[in-house]
N, C-alpha and C positions, 0 to 999 in steps of 0.2 A: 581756255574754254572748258565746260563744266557738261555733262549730259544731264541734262533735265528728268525728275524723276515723276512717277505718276503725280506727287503732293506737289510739287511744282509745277507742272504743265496745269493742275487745274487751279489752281491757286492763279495762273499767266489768263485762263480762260473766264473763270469768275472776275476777274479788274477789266478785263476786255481790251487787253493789249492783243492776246494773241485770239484771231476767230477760225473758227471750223463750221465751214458750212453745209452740209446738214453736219448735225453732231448731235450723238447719246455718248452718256458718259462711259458706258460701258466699251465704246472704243477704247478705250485708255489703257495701257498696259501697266506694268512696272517703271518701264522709261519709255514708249513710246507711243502712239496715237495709231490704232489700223485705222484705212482710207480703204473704199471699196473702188473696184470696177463700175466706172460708167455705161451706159449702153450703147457708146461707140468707140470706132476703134480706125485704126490706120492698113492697110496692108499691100507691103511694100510688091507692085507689080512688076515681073519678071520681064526684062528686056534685052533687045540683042546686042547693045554696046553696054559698055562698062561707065558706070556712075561718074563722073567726072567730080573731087571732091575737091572744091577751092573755097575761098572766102564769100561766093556771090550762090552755092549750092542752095536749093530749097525741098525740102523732103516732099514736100506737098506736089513737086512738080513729078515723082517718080510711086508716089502711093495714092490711093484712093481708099476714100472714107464709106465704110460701111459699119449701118444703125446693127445695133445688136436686139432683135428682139425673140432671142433664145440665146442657146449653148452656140461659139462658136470654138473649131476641131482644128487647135494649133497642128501642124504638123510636125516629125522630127527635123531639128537645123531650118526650121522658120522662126521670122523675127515680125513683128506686130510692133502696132505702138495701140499705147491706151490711154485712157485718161482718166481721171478718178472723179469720182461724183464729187469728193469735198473741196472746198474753194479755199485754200488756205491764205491765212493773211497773219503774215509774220512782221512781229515789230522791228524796229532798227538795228536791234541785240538780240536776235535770235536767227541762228541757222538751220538748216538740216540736213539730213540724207536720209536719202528714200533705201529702204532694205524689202526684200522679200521678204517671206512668213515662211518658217522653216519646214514646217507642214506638205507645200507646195514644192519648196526649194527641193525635199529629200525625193520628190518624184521626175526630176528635171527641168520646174518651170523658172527661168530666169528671170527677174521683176526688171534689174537696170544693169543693164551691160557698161554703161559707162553712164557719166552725166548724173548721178543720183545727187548731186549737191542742190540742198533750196537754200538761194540767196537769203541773207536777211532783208527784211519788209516786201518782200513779193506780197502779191493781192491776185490770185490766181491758181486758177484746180493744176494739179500735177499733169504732164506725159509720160509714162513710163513707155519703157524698150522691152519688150517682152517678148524671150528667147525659149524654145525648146529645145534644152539638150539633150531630152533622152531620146532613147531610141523607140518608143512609141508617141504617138499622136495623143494630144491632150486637150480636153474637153475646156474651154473657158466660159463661163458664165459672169454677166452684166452682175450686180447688187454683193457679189461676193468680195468678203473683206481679204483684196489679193498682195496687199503689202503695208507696209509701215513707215511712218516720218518717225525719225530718232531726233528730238532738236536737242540745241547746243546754245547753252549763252556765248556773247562772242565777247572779245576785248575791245571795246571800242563800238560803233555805230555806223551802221549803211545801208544804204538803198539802192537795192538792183533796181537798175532802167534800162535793161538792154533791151534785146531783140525780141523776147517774150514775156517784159513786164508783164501784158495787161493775157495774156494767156488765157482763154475761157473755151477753146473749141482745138480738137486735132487740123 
């Protein structure tokens, strides 16, 4: 596996293997693509027994979806989920991982606690897990470009079909 650099990600964009939906080119880094904050989000509400985590668990049953239409004030040692405005659609031979922006990262905000791998050929906006480890509260805003896909050509060819193929909503 190879990390893809700016002339090759747009070179994958121009043939229209790989899409990014909305997209300016100026997203595009050196090797990676920023993806903003959507204007909705997850957050995980507080309960008196403990999560029970097995094969049949559903996030959706223990958080509630609230629209963002302003700044929303992570607290310290809170965890959100997000979703990113772009729709990415990965060919057969391309991977990714989603990374923070190191900007954000050096003030405490964690983009993906775990789970940051994008399958190849998903057709679907990202969920990030978004952590604050510092010790003060942190301001989130919808439109801000809050992380990065890093892709990867892969060895060989696949398509995720799991559980959050078609992925469009928290």
């Amino acid at each position: 596996m190879a990390v893809l650099t700016r002339d090759a990600i747009l070179a994958e964009i121009d043939a229209g293997r790989l899409v990014v939906e909305p997209f300016a080119r100026d997203q595009v880094g050196p090797a990676s693509i920023d993806l903003t904050l959507a204007d909705e989000i997850r957050v995980i509400e507080p309960g008196p027994e403990p999560i029970r985590l097995d094969a049949d668990v559903d996030y959706r049953s223990y958080t509630r979806r609230v629209e963002l239409d302003g700044p929303y004030v992570l607290a310290p040692g809170a965890t959100i989920h997000g979703l990113t405005r772009e729709r990415l659609r990965l060919p057969p031979n391309l991977c990714g991982f989603l990374e923070g922006r190191s900007r954000f990262a050096r003030l405490g905000l964690m983009i993906h606690v775990t789970s940051a791998f994008v399958q190849p050929g998903v057709a679907n906006r990202q969920v990030l897990e978004i952590s604050n480890v510092a010790g003060h509260p942190l301001e989130i805003h919808p439109g801000v470009r809050l992380c990065q896909v890093v892709l990867l050509r892969t060895e060989g060819s696949a398509v995720y079909q799991g559980r959050f193929a078609d992925q469009e909503e928290l």
